[in-house]
DRENKOLKOL-428380 format. One line per 4 residues: number of its first residue (from 1); their letters; for each residue x negated, y, z negated of N, C-alpha, C, O. Coordinates in pm, whole numbers, plus 50000, padded with zeros to 5 digits. Atoms other than C-alpha are relative to their C-alpha. Layout:
N
NUM = a = X/Y/Z/X/Y/Z/X/Y/Z/X/Y/Z  ... $
//
This chain:
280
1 = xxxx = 49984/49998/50146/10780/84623/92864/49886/49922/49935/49844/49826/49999  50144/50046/50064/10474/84521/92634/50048/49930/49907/50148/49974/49851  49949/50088/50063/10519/84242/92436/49970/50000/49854/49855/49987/49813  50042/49970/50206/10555/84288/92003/49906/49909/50006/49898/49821/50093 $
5 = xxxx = 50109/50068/50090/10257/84151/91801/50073/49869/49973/50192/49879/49944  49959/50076/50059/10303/83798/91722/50021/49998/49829/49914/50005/49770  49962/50040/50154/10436/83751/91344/49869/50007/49895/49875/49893/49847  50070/50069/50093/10151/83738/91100/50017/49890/49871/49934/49848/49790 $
9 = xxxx = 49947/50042/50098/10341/83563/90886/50157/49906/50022/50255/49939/50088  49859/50085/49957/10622/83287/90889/50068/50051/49982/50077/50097/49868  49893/49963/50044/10966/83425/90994/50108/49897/49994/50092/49795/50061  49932/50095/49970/11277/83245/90928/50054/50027/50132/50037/50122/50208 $
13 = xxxx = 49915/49944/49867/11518/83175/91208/50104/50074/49979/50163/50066/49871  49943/49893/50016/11731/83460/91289/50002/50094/49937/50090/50156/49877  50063/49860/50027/11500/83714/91222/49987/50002/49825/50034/49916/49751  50053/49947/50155/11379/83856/90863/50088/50024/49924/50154/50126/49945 $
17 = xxxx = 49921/50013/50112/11575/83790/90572/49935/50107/49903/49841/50087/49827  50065/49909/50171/11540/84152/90330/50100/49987/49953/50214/49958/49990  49884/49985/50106/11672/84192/90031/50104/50113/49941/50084/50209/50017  49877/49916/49983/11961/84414/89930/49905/50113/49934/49812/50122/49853 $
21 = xxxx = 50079/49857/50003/11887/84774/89969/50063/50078/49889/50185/50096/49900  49966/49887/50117/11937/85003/89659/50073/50091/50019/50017/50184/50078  49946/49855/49966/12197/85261/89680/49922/50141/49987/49905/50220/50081  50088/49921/50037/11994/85496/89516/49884/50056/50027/49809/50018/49936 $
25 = xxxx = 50140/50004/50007/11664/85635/89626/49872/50063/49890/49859/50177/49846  50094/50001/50080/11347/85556/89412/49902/50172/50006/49863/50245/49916  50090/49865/49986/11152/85872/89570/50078/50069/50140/50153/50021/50226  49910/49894/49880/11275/86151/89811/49932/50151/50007/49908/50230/49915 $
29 = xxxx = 50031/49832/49989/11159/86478/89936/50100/50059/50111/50144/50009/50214  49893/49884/49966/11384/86761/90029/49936/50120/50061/49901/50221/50000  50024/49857/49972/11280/86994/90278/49836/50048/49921/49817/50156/49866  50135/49955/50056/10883/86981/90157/49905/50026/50091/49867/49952/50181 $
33 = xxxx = 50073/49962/49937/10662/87204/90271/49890/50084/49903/49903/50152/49801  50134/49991/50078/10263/87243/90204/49931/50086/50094/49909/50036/50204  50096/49947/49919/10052/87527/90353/49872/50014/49944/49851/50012/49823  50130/49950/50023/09712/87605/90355/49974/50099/50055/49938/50093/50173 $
37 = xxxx = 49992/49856/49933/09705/87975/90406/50126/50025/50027/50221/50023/49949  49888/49973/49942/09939/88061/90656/50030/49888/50078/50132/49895/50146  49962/50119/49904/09939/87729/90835/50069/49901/49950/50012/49867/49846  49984/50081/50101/10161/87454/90713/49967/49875/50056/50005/49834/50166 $
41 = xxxx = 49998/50151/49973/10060/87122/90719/50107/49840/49972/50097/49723/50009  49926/50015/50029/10353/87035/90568/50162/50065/50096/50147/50186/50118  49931/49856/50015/10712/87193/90701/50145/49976/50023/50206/49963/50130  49880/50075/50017/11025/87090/90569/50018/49844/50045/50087/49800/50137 $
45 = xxxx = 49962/50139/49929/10984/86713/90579/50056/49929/49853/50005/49920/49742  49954/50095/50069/11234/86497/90427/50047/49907/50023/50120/49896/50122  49971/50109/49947/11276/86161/90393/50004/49933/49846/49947/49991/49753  50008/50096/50100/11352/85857/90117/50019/49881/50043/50040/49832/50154 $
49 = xxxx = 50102/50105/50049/11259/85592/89998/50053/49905/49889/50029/49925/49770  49892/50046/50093/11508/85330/89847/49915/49870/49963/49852/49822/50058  50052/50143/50023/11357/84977/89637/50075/49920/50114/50181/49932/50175  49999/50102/49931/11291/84677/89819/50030/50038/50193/50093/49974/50277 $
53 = xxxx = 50009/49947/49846/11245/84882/90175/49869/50036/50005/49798/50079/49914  50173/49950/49941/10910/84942/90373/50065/50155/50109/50104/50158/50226  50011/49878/49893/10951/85325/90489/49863/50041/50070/49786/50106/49999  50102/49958/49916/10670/85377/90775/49985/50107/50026/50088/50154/50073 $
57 = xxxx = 50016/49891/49979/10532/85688/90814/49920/50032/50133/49812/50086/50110  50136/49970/49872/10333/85737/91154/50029/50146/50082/50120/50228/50098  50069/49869/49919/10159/85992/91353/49886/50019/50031/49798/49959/49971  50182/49981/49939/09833/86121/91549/49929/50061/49879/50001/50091/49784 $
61 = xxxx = 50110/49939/50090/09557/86259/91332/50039/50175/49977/50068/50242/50076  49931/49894/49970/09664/86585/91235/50141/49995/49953/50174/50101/49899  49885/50005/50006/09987/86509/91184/50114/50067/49872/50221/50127/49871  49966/49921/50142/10036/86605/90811/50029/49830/49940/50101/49825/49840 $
65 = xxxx = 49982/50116/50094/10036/86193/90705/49918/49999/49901/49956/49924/49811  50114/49978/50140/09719/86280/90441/50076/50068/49944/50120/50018/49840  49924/49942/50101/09928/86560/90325/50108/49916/49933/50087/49875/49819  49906/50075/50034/10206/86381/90267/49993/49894/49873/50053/49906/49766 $
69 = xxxx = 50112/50077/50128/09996/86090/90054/50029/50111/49911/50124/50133/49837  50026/49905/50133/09893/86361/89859/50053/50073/49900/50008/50097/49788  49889/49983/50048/10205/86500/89791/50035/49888/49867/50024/49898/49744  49921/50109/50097/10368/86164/89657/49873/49984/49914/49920/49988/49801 $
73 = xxxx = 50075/50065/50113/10071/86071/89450/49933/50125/49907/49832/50120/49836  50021/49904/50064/10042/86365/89308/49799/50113/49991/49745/50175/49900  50088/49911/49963/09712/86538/89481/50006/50139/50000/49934/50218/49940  49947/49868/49968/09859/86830/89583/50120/50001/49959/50175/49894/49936 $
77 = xxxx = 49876/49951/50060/10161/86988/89465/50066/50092/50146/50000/50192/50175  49920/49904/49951/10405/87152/89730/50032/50146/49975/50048/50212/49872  49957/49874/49974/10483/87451/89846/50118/50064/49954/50119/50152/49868  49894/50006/49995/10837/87446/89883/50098/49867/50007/50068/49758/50055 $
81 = xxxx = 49929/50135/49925/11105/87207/89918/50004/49911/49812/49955/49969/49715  49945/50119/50115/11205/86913/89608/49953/49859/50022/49996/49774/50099  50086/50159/50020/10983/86610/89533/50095/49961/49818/50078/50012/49707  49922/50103/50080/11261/86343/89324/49937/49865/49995/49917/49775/50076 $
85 = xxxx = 50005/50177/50017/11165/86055/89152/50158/49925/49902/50172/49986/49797  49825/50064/50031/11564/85847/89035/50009/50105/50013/49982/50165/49910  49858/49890/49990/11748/86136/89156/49909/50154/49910/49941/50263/49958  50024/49887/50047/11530/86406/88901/49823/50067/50073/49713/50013/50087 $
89 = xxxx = 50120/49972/49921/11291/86660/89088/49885/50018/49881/49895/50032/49759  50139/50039/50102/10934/86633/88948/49905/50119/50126/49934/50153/50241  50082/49951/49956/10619/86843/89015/49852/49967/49978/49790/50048/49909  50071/50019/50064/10332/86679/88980/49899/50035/50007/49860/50045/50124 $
93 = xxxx = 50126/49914/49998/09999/86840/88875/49877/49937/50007/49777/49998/50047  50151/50114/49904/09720/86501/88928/50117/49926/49964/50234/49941/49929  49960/50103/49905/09759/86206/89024/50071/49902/49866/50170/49832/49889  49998/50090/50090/09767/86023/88661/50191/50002/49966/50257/49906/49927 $
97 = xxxx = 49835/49975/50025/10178/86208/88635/50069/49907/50122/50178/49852/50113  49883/50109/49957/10278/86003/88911/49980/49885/50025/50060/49817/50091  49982/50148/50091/10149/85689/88791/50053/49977/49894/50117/49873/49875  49869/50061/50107/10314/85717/88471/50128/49995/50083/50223/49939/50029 $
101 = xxxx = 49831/50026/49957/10627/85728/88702/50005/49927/50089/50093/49937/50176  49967/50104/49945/10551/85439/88847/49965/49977/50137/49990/49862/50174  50036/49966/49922/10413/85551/89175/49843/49963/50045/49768/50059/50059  50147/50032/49915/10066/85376/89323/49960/50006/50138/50019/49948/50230 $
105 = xxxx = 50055/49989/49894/09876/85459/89577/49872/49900/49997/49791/49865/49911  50153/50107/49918/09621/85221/89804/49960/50126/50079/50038/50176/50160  50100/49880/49912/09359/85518/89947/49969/49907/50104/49985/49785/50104  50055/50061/49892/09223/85442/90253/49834/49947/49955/49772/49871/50029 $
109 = xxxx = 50132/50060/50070/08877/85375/90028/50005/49895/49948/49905/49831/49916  49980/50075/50154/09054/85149/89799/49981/49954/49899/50009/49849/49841  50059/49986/50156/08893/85263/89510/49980/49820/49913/50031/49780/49809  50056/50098/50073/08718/84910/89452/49859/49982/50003/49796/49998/50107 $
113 = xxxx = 50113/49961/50015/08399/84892/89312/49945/49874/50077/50009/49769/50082  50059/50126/49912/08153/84657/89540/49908/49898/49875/49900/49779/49905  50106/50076/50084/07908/84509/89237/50075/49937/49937/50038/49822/49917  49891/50041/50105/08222/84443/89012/50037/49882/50069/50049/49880/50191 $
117 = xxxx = 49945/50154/49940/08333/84069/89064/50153/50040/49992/50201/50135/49930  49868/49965/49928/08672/84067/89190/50129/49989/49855/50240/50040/49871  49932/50010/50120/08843/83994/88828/49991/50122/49927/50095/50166/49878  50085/49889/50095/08642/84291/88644/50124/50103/50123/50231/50149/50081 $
121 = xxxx = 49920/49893/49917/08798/84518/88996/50131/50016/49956/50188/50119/49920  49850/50026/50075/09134/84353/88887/50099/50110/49909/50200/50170/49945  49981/49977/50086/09181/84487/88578/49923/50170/49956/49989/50258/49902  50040/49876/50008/08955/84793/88553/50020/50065/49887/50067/50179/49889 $
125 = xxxx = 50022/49872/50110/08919/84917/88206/50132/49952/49906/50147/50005/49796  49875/50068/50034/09266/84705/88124/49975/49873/49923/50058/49821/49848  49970/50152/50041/09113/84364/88038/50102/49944/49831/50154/50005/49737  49883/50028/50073/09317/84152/87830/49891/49933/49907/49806/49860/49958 $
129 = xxxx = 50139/50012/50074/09073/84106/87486/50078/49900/49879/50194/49908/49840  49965/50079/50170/09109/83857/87162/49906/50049/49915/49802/50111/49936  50085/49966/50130/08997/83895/86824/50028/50147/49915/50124/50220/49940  49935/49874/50077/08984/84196/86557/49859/50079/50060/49756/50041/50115 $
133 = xxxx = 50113/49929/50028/08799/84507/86538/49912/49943/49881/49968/49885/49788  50077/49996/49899/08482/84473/86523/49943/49893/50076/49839/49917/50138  50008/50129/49901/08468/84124/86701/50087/50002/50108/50110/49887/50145  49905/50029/49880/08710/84186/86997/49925/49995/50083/49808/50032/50067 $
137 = xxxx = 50111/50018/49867/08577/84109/87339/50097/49961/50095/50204/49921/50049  49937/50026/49881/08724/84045/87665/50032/49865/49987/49939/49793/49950  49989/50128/49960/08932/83702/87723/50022/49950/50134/50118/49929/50208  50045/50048/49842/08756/83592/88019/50085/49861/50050/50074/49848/50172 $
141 = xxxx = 49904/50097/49926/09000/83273/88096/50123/50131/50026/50126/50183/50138  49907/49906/49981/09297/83538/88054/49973/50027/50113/50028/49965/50204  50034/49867/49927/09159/83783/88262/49981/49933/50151/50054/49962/50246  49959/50092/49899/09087/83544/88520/50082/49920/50077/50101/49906/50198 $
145 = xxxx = 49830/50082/49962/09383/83334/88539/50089/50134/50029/50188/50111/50099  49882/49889/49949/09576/83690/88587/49980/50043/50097/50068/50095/50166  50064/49943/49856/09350/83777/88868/50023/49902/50103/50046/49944/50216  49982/50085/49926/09389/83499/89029/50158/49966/50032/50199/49942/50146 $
149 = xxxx = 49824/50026/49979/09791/83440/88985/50017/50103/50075/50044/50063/50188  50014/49914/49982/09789/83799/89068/49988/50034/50213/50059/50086/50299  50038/49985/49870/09607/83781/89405/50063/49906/50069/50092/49950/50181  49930/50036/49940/09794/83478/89508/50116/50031/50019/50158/49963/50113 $
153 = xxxx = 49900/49954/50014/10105/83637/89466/50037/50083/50159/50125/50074/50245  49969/49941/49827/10044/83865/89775/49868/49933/50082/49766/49997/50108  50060/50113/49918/09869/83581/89964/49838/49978/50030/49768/49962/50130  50149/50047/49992/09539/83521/89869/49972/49905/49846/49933/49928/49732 $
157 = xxxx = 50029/50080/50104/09533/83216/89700/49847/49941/49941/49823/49912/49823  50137/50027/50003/09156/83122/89743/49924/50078/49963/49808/50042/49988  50094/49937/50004/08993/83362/89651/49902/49945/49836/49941/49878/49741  50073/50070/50112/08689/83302/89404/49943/50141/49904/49830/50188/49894 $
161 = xxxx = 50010/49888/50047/08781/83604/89182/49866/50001/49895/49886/50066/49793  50154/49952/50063/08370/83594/89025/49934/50047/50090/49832/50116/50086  50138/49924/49868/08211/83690/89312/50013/50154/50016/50132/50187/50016  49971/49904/49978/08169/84045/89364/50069/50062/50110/50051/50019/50224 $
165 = xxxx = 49904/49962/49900/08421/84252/89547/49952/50025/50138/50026/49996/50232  50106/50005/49877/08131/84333/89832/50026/49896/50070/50080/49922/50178  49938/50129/49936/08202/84004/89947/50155/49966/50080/50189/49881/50163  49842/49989/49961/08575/84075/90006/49993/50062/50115/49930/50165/50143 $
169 = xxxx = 50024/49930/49848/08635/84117/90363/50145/50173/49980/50232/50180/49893  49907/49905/50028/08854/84455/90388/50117/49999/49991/50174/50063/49902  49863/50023/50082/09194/84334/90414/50018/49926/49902/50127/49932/49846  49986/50058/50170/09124/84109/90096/49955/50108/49900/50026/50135/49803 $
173 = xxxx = 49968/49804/50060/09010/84467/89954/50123/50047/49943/50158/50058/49826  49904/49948/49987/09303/84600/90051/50146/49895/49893/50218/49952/49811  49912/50059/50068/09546/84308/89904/49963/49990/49800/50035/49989/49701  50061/49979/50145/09317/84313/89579/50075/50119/49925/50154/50104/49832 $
177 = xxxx = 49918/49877/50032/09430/84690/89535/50129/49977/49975/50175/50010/49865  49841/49977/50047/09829/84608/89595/50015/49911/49888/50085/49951/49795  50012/50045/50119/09760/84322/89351/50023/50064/49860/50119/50062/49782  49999/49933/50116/09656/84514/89092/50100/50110/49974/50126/50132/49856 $
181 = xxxx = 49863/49875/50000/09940/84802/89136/50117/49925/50002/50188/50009/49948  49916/50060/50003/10219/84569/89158/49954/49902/49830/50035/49895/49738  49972/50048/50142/10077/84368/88842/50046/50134/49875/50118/50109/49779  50009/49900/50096/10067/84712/88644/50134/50056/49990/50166/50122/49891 $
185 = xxxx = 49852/49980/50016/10434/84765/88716/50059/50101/50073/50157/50167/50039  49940/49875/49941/10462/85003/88996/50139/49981/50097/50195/49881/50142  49841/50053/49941/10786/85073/89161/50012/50092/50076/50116/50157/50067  50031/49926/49893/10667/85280/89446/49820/49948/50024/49726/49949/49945 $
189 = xxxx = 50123/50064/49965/10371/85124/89640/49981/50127/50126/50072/50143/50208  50045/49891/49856/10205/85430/89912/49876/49906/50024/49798/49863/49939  50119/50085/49897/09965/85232/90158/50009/50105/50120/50086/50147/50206  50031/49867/49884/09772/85491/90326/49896/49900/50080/49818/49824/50022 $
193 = xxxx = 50102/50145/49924/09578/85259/90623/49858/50014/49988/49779/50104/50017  50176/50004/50027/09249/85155/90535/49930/50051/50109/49949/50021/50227  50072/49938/49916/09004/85368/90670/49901/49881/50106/49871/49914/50221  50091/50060/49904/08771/85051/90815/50048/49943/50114/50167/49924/50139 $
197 = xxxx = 49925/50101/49876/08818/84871/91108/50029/49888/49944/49963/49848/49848  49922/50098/50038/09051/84577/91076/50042/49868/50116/50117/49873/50214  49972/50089/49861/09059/84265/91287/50153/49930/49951/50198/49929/49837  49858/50081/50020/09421/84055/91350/50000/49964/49875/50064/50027/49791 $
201 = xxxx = 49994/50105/50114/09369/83825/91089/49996/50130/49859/50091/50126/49781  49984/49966/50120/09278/84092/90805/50158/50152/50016/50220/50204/49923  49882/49931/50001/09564/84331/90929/50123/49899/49952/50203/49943/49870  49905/50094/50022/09796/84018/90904/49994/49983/49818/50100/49952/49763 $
205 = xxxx = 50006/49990/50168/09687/84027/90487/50039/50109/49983/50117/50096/49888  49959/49897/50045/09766/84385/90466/50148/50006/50026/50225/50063/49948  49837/50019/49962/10114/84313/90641/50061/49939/49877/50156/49998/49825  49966/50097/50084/10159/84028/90375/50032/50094/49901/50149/50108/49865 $
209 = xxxx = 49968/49972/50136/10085/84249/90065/50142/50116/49985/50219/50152/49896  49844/49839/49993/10353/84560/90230/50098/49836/49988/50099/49812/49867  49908/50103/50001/10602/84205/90272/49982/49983/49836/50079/50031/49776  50008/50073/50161/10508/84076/89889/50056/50146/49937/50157/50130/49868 $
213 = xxxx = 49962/49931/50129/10551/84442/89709/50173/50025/50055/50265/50041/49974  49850/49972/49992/10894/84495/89924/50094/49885/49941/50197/49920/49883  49964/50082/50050/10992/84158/89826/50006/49962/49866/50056/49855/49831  49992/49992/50137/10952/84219/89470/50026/50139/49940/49979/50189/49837 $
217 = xxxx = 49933/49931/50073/11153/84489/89451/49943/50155/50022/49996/50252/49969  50073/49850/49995/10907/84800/89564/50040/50088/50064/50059/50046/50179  50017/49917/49836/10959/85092/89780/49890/50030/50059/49804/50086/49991  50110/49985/50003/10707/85101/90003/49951/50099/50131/49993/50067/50242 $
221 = xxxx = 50004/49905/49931/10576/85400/90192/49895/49970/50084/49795/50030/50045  50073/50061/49900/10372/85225/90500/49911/50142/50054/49999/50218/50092  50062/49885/49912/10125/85532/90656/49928/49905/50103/49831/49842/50061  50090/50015/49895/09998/85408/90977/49995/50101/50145/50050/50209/50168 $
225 = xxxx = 50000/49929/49884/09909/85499/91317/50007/49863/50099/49940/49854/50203  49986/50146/49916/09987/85152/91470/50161/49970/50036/50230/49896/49965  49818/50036/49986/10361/85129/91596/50014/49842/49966/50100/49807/49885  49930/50075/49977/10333/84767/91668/49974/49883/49868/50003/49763/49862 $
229 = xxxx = 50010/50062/50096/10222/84688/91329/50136/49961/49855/50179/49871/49782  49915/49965/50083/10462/84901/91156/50126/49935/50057/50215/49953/49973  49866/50006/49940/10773/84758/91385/50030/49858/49890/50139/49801/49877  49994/50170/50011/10691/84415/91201/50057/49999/49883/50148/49922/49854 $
233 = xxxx = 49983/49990/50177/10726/84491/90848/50090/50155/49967/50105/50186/49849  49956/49849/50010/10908/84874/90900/50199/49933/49977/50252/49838/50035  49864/49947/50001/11302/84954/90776/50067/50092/50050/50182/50115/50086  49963/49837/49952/11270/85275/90865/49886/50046/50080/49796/49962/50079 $
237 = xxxx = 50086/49976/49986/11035/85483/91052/50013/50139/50046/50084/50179/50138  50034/49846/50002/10929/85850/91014/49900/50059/50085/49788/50063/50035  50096/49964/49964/10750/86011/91298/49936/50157/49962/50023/50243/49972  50054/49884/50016/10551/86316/91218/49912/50091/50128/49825/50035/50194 $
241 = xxxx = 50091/49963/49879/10403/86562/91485/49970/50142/49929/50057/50199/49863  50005/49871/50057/10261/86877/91371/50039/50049/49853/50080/50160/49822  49899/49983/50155/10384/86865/91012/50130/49981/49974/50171/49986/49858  49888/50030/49977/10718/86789/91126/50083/49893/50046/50056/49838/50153 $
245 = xxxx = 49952/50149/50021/10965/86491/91068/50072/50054/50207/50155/50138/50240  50006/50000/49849/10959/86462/91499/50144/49875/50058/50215/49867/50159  49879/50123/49990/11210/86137/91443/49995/49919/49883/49894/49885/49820  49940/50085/50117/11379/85944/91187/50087/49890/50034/50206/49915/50057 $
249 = xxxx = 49926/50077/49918/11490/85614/91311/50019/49848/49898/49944/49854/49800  49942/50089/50080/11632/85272/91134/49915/49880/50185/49892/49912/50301  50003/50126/49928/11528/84902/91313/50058/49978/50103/50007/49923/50201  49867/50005/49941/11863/84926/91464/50024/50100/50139/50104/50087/50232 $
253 = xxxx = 50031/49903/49933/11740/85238/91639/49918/50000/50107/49964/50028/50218  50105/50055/49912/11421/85153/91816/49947/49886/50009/49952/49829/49900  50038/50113/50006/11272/84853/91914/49847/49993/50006/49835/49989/49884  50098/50012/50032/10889/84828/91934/49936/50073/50099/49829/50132/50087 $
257 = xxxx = 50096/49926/49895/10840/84964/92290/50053/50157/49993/49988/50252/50038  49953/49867/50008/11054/85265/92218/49909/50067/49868/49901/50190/49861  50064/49944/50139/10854/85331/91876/49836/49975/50022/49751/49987/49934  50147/49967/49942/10516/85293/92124/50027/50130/50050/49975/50236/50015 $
261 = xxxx = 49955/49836/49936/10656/85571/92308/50010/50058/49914/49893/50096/49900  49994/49861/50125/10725/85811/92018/49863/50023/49961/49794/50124/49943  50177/49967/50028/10391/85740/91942/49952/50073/50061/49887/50156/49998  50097/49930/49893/10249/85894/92252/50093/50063/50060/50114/50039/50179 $
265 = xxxx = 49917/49938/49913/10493/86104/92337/49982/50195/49973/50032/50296/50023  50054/49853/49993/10338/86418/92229/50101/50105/49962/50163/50099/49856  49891/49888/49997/10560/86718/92272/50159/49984/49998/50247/50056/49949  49883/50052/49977/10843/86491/92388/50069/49915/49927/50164/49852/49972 $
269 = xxxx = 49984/50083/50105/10887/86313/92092/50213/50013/49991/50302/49936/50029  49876/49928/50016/11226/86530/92001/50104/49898/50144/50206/49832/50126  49904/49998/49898/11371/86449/92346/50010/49809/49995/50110/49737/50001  49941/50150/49958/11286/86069/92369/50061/49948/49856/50124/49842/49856 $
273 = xxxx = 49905/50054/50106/11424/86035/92001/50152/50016/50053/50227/49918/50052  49855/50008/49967/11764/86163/92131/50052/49892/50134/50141/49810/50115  50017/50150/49923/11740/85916/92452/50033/49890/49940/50116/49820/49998  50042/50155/50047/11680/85609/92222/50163/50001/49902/50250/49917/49881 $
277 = xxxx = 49856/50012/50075/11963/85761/92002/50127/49935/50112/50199/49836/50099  49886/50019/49877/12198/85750/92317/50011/49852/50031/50110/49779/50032  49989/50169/49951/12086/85407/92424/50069/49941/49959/50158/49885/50021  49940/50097/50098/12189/85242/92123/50124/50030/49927/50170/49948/49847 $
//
């Protein structure tokens, strides 16, 4: 048996204290399916997505986890099947319809500009300004002090939000982004895994900011391809193989070496999900 990832993060004793799960789910798809042509990359996958839970999504390359993204954030539009945000189905046509509903996505780019000092990234086109027309201007203490409360919030208290974002190693990138989507008021966080390479330490910040937006209330739709990342910070976990929900399993369900195996279990996914069901 291979031994879980140590903690990035202090747990208490007797395991991880979450907070009470929502009857209701925030987002949900019903049976959604996305082709391209005749192939689907999509095909009938449903799953939700209740506040203050981290739902994990994993799978090999291929899998249909980009589609999926693209779906919820409103890239692509479905085929078939019922995309709900509270309980009413929605269709959305870009991306800007399911940010008004509250819905942010972290790309695997994370759309932050490198020249922009890390306050200016912050805020983006938002700053917070004094004065009248035609004397208004940006209030640079504001704007700063929000960037900074902001970023300590999901655990980056040091940072020296003037410096340009270039400077930001990638999982401070990455926490910059949930920053800013959690200040703006979202209530669905999608973290699709940063495309760069990621050492312990800056994966352990990206763990933090999925821990900070579930802890304040988010649902949060984890995409990785790392079981023993997702086991740490996961509620749920959705495997995908081929476009297809391959297993749907709760904490309670698998433990970290059984949810390595699903990983690599290829074809056999189906069979060792019912196994793991049996076990437990």
């Amino acid at each position: 048996m291979s031994e879980q990832p140590a903690l990035p993060f202090p747990e208490p004793e007797g395991g991880p204290v979450l907070p009470p799960v929502a009857a209701e789910p925030v987002l949900e798809l019903r049976g959604v399916t996305v082709r391209y042509g005749s192939v689907p990359a999509l095909d009938r996958v449903s799953l939700r997505l209740r506040p203050g839970t981290v739902t994990c999504v994993l799978g090999e390359n291929g899998a249909g986890k980009s589609t999926l993204v693209q779906v919820v954030s409103g890239v692509r539009r479905h085929d078939d099947g019922e995309l709900l945000v509270d309980g009413k189905a929605v269709r959305f046509r870009r991306p800007r319809q399911a940010r008004s509903r509250g819905i942010a996505t972290i790309w695997q780019d994370l759309a932050v500009i490198p020249l922009m000092t890390v306050w200016r990234n912050f805020w983006l086109g938002d700053e917070p300004t004094r004065g009248v027309w035609p004397l208004r201007r940006i209030d640079l203490d504001v704007a700063r002090e929000g960037a900074a409360r902001a970023l300590a919030r999901v655990g980056l208290p040091d940072v020296n939000v003037n410096q340009p974002a270039a400077a930001l190693q990638p999982g401070q990138r990455h926490s910059l982004a949930v920053a800013r989507a959690m200040h703006f008021g979202a209530r669905v966080l999608v973290v699709d895994e940063p495309a760069a390479p990621l050492t312990v330490a800056q994966h352990a910040l990206v763990l933090r900011t999925v821990v900070a937006a579930r802890d304040a209330g988010l649902g949060v739709l984890y995409v990785t391809s790392m079981p023993g990342y997702a086991h740490l910070v996961g509620d749920r976990f959705v495997l995908l193989a081929g476009g297809r929900v391959a297993a749907d399993l709760t904490r309670e369900d698998v433990d970290v070496d059984g949810l390595t195996r699903l990983m690599s279990g290829g074809e056999a996914l189906a069979t060792l999900t019912a196994e793991l069901r049996r076990a437990t």
